[in-house]
Structure formats: C-alpha cells, structure tokens
BALUM-877241 format. One record per residue (C-alpha): x, y, z; residue in three letters. Coordinates in steps of 0.001 Angstrom, whole numbers, padded with zeros to 6 digits, always signed. Example, Ala and Ser with C-alpha at 12.3 -4.5 7.8 and 13.67 -1.06 7.14 Angstrom:
residues 2
+012300-004500+007800ALA;+013670-001060+007140SER;
//
This chain:
residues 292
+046785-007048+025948UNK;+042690-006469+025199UNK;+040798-006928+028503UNK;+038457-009775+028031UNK;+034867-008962+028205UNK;+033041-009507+031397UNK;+029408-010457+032430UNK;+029134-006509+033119UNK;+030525-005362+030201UNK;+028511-007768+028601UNK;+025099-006038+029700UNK;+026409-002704+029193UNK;+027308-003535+025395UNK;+023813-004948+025191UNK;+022090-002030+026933UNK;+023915+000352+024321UNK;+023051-001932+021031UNK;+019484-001598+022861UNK;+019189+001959+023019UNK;+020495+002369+019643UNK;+017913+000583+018214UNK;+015501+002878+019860UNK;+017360+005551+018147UNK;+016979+004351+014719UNK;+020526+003499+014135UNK;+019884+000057+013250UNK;+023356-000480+011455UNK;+025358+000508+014553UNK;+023307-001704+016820UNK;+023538-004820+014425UNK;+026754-004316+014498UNK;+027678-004187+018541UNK;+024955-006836+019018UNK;+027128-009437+016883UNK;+029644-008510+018807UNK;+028336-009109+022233UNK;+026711-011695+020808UNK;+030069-013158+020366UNK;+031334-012444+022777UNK;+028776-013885+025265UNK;+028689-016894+023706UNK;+032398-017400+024501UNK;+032506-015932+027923UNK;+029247-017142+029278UNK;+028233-020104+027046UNK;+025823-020801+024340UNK;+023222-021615+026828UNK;+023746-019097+029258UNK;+020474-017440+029556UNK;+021870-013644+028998UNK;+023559-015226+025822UNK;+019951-016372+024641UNK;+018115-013021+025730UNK;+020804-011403+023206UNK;+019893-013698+020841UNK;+016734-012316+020709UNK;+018087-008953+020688UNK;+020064-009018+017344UNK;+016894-010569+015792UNK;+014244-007361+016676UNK;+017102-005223+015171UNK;+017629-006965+011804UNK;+013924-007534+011426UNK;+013625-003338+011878UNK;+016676-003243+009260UNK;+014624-005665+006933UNK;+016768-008372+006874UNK;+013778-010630+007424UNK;+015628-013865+006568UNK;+018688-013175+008657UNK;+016433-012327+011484UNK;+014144-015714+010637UNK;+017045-017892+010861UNK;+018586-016055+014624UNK;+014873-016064+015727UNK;+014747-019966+015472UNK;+017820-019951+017036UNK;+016437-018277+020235UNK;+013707-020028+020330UNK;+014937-023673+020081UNK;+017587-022460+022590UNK;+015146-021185+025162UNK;+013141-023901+025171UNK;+015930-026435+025263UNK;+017455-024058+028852UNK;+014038-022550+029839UNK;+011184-024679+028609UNK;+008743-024136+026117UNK;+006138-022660+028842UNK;+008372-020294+030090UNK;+007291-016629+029790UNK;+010615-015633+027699UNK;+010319-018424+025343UNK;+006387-017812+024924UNK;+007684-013960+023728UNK;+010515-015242+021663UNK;+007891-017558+020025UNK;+005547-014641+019767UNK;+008621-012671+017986UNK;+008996-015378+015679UNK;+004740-015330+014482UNK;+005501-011815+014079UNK;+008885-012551+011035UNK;+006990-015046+009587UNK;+003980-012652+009117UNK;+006243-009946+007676UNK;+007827-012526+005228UNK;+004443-013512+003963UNK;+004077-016950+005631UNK;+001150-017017+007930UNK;-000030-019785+007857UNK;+002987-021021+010095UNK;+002691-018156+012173UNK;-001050-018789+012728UNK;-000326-022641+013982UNK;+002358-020561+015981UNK;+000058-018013+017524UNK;-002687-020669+018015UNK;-000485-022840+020070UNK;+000727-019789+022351UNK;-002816-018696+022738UNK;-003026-022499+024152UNK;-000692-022422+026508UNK;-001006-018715+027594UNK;-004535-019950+028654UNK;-003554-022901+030379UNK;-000357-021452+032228UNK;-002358-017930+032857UNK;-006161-018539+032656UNK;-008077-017021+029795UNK;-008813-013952+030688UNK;-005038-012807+031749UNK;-004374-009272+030473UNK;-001107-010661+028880UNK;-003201-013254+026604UNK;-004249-009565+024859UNK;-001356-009810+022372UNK;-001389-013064+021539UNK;-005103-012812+020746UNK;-004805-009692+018493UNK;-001751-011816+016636UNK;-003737-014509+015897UNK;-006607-012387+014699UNK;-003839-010400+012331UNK;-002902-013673+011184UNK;-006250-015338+010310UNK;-006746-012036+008314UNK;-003661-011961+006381UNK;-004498-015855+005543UNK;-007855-014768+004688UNK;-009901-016392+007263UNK;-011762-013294+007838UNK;-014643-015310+010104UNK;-012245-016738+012277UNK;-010249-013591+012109UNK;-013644-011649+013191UNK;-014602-014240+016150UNK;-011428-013685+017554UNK;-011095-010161+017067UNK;-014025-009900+018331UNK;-012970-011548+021635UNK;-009893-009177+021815UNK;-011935-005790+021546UNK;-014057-006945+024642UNK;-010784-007688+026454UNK;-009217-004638+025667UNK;-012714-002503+026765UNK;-012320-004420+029983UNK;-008539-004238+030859UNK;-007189-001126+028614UNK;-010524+001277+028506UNK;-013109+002276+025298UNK;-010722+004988+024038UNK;-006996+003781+024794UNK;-004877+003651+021234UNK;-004676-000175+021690UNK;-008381-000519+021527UNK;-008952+001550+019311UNK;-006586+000025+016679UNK;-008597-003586+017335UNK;-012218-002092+016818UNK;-011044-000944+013656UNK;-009886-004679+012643UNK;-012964-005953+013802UNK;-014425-003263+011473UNK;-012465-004244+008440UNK;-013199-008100+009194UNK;-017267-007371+009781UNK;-017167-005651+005986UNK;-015619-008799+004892UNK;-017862-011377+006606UNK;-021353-009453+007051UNK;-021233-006552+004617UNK;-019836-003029+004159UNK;-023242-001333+005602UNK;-022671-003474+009269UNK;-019020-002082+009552UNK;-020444+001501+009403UNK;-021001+001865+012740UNK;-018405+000466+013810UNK;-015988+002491+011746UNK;-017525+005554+012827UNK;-017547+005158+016567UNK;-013696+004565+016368UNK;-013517+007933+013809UNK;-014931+009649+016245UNK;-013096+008317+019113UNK;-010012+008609+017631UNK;-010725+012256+016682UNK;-011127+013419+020810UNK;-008328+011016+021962UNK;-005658+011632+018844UNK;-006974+015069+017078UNK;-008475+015630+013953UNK;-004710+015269+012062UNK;-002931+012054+014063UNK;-002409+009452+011129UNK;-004623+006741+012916UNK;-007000+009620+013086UNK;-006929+009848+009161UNK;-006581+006063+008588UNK;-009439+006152+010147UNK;-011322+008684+007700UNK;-010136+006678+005253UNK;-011481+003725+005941UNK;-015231+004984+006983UNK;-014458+006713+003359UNK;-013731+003302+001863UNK;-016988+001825+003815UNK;-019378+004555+003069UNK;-018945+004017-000800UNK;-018883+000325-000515UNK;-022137+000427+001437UNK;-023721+002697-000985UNK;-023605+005644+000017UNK;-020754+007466-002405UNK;-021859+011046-001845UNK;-021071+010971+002118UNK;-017629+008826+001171UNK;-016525+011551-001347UNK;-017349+014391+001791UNK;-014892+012716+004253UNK;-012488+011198+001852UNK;-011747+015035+000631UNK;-011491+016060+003990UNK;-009006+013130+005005UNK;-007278+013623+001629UNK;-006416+017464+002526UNK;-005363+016167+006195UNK;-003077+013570+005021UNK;-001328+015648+002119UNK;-000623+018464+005037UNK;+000541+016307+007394UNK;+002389+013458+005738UNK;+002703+014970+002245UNK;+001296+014208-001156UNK;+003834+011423-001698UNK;+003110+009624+001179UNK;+001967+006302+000840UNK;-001265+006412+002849UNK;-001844+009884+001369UNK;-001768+007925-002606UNK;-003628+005311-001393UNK;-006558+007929+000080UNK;-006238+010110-003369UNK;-006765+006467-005153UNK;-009965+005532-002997UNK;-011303+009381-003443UNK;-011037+009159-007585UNK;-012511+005328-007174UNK;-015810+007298-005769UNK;-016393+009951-008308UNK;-016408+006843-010624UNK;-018930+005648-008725UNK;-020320+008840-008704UNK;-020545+008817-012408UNK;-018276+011884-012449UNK;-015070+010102-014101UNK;-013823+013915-015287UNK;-013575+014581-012105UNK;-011782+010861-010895UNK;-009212+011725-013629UNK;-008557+014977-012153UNK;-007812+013241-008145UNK;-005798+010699-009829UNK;-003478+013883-011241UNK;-002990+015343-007970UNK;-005763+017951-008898UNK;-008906+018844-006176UNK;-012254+018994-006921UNK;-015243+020153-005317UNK;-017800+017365-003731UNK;
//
C-alpha cells in the first residue's frame, strides 16, 4: 500500500522541486512540482493556500524552461485563485500578479503587462504609501514595460522616479541601481538625444568598473553602451577607443561566440563606417582586430 502524501511531505516535495530549480535542473523540478502539485490539490484542496503558493511554483520553473505558454496559462491560474482565497490586495497575489507582467513581457505582449504593472503600482501605493521600498520593483517593471511598448517618455519619467528611489533606499553604487541608471540612460538617448545620455552612461561605466571590475559582464554592457552613445552623439573616434577595449574584454571572458560579444563586434565595425574606414569595418565584422 503507497503512503498517502501528507501536508509535510507536501512542503518537503516542494522545498526539493525549489531547490532544484536553483540548481538549473529545470526538467526534474517540473516534473516533482506536477506532482506535488497533484497531489496537494487532492490532499489539501484546490484552494488551500499551500496548493496555490505551488501553483506559482511550477509556473517560475516552466517560464525558466521556456515554456512561456504553459507557464501563461498556470500563472492565470494562480492568480485568479489567490485572489478568489486571498484577495486581490493581498501581498501574495500582488507578486503572483507581478509574475504574471513579467510572462507576458517575455512572450512579447506588453501592453497587457503594462495595464498589469500600472494597476499594481496603484494599489502598492494605496495599501503601502508611495514611497515603500517594496513599490521599487513594481516601478522598474512598469518602466521595462513602457520601453518594450515604446513609450520611451513615459518609460523615462518613471524610470526616472525609480533611480531616485533606489539612491535613497539601495545606495549610488548597489547592482540594482546601477542596472536602472543605465535604463534611464538608454530612455534619455531616446527622448532627449544621444549627447544627454553621455553622462549618464559614463557615471554608471565608471561605477560599475570599482563595484563589479573592469571584466563583470554588466561592467562590459556597460562599455558597450557608452560605445554605442559616443558614436551616436558624434563623437566616433572615442566610441571606436572603448568599444575595442570592451570587444577584447567580452571575447576573453564570454568568448567570441557569445551573443553580447557579436553584438559589441557589430556596433565596433558600425563605427569605422562612420569613421569612413569601411576596410577596416569589414575586417571586425570577420572576427579580425584592427588598430583605432
């Protein structure tokens, strides 16, 4: 006779499908999550608030497999279940609303996850007050969302608003900051101009350089993009100087097929065009170097 699972058992399954996620052994997870899953929908009940929590659960690890669709259609499930059991101002159905934004953006709709992200920015601030440290997120979401939709001057107001949150909660230098002065870098080229984001791009190259190192990847993103601004601004001789250098970074570290280290080789040949030197593009573009 198999021993029917218990509420224990339950949260040990779940704890192990958990930590294999964090492992990177998404198929093994997926597949004890269903189970459990299953299993705590028979032994506790569909609306049993573990049984929507693991909900949740299965969708994060399908949406890391890529199954975007299967883990759009569970997501809606744990949403419309928490806020049928929990309410839709309760904290775990705001993040399994927030999880939700986050499919949709990855499967290319966001305009739904805007309306989505703008409606828990709403009720964050009424529930919490608008300057709560947990309204951070939701803020940077919505930002990521105007942007993909776009609406780079919305997108820039409210990045804008999340960078002087994070400089007040998190600190100038911490990663998290850092990665949202660089957004409201890329939106500032978009809305005001490639020579306004300059200085913005470089405080956060050189912030990332004493905090990360000359060689972390959001170190050479970072190169890349003041390489990207500096041409597009004008000034193609100081791009093709750092874009060489953050070329040679990225190829050591990541490796020459990597795709941030194509996309840098790409942006490097696209200024000696500008420079006039297209012998010299042509040789980038064929994995060659050349000298600025």
């Amino acid at each position: 006779m198999v021993d029917q699972p218990t509420a224990d058992s339950l949260y040990r399954d779940s704890d192990r499908g958990i930590a294999l996620y964090q492992q990177g052994r998404y198929p093994e997870a997926a597949a004890l999550l269903e189970r459990t899953l299953a299993a705590s929908r028979r032994v506790l009940g569909p609306d049993h608030i573990d049984t929507i929590a693991r909900i949740s659960y299965l969708a994060i690890v399908l949406w890391g497999m890529g199954r975007l669709d299967d883990a759009l259609a569970i997501q809606r499930e744990a949403v419309e279940a928490s806020e049928r059991v929990l309410g839709r101002e309760h904290q775990d159905t705001l993040a399994a609303r927030n999880n939700l934004a986050m499919i949709l953006t990855d499967l290319g709709s966001p305009a739904e996850a805007a309306r989505i992200h703008r409606d828990l920015l709403t009720t964050k601030e009424r529930v919490l007050g608008r300057h709560h440290p947990d309204i951070l997120n939701t803020v940077v979401n919505l930002g990521a969302s105007y942007g993909a939709l776009g609406n780079h001057r919305d997108a820039l107001t409210i990045n804008t608003r999340a960078l002087a949150m994070a400089e007040q909660s998190l600190g100038r230098e911490h990663p998290s900051t850092l990665t949202i002065r660089n957004n409201v870098a890329v939106n500032t080229s978009e809305v005001h101009g490639h020579a306004r984001a300059v200085p913005l791009h470089e405080t956060n190259l050189t912030l990332r350089r004493r905090v990360h190192g000359p060689d972390h990847p959001d170190t050479l993103q970072s190169g890349h993009n003041l390489g990207v601004c500096y041409r597009e601004a004008g000034r193609p001789a100081e791009s093709a100087q750092l874009l060489t250098d953050t070329l040679r970074r990225f190829t050591r570290t990541l490796g020459a097929a990597h795709p941030s280290t194509l996309k840098c080789r790409d942006s490097l040949a696209k200024t000696y065009d500008r420079l006039g030197r297209p012998g010299d593009a042509e040789t980038i573009r064929d994995g060659g170097t050349v000298t600025p």
